[in-house]
C-alpha positions in Angstrom: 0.0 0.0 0.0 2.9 2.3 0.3 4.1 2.1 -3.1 0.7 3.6 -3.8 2.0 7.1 -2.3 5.5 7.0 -4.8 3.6 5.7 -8.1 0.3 8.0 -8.4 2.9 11.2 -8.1 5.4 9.3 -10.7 2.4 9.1 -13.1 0.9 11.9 -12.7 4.4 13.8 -13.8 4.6 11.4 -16.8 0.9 12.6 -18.2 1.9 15.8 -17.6 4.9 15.4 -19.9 2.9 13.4 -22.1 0.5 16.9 -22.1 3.1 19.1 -22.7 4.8 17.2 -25.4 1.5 16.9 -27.2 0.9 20.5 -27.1 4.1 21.3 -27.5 4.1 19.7 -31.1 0.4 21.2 -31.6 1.7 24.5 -31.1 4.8 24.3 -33.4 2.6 22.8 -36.6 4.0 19.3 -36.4 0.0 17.8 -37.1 -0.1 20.5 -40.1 -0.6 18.3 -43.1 0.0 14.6 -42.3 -1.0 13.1 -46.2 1.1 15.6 -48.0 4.5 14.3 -47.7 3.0 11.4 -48.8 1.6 12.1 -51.5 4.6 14.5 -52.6 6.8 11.2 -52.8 4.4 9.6 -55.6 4.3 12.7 -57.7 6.7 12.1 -60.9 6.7 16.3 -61.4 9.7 17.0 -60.6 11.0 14.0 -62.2 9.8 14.5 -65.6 10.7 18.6 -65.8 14.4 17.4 -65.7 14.0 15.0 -68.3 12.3 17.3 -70.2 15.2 19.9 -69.7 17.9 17.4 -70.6 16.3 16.2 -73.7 15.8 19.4 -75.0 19.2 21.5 -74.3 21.0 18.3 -75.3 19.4 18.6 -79.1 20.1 22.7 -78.6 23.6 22.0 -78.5 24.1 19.4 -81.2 26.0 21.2 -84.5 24.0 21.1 -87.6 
């Protein structure tokens, strides 16, 4: 029964943690946009711009 008096204190501290942390990462925009990133990685836009660009200043430079 006296363990009682040392672990409700203990856990009560780690939920408050637990709180703060939560807000913490609310405040600073960490829950902002959760499917963007992944949907950014499927997205071949940046992908095909560069082949685009490579094709087309390669046949620029070739003499005629």
């Amino acid at each position: 029964m006296d363990i009682l008096y040392i672990l409700l204190p203990v856990a009560l501290i780690i939920v408050l943690i637990i709180i703060g942390v939560f807000f913490w990462a609310v405040k600073s925009d960490q829950f902002d946009d959760l499917e963007g990133p992944a949907h950014r990685i499927l997205m071949d836009d940046d992908d095909t711009k560069t082949r685009t660009g490579k094709n087309s200043s390669s046949a620029s430079n070739m003499p005629d």
